[in-house]
C-alpha positions in Angstrom: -110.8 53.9 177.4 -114.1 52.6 176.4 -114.4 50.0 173.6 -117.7 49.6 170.8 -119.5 47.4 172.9 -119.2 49.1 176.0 -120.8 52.5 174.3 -123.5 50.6 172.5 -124.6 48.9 176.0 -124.9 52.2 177.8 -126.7 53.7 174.3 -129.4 51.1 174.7 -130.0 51.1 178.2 -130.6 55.0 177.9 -133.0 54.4 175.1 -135.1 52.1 177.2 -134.9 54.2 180.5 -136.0 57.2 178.5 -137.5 56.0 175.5 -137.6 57.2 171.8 -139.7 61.0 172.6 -137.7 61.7 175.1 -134.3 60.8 174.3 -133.7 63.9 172.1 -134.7 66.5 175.0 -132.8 64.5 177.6 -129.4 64.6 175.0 -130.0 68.4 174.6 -130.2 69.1 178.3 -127.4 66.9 178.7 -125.8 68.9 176.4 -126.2 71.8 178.0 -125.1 71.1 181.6 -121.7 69.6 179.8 -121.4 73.4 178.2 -122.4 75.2 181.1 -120.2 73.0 183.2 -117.2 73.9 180.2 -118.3 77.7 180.8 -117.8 77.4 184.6 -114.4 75.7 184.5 -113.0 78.4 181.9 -114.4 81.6 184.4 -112.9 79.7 187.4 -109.4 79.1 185.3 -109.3 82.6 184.2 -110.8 84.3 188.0 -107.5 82.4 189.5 -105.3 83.5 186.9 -106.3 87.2 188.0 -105.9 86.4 191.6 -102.4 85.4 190.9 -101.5 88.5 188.6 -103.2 91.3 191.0 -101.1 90.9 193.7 -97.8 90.4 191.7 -98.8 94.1 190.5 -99.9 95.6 193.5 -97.2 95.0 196.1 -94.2 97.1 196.4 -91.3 96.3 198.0 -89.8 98.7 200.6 -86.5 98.4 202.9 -87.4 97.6 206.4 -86.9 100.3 208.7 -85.8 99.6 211.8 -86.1 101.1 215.0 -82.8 102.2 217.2 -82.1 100.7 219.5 -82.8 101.7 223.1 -80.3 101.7 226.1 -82.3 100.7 229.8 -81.6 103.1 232.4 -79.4 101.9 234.8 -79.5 102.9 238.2 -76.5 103.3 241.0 -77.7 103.2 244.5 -76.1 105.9 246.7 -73.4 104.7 249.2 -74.6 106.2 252.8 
């Protein structure tokens, strides 16, 4: 994925963009967005899993029932 170099590039820009006193409180917050982000992911994965098992346990299945069938009245026309 990424080699030694590539990782020691990106290390040392962020040390200049942020510099030495910072650095640690930017890594921490950092930090905590990637764990809150972690957090998130797991309570969506485990919400969907519900989702899928509560209707699985809530629906019944019941024969269809139909209606009978109904005849139209016919009419005859009187002969005069």
């Amino acid at each position: 994925m990424f080699g030694h170099w590539e990782i020691l590039i990106v290390l040392v820009i962020i040390l200049v963009v942020f510099g030495a006193g910072k650095l640690p409180k930017v890594m921490g917050d950092l930090g905590k967005g990637i764990g809150a982000f972690k957090k998130g992911m797991a309570e969506k994965s485990s919400d969907d899993e519900e989702v899928v098992e509560a209707p699985k346990k809530a629906v019944k299945k019941s024969p269809a029932k139909k209606k009978p069938a109904t005849k139209k009245k016919t009419t005859t026309k009187a002969k005069k």
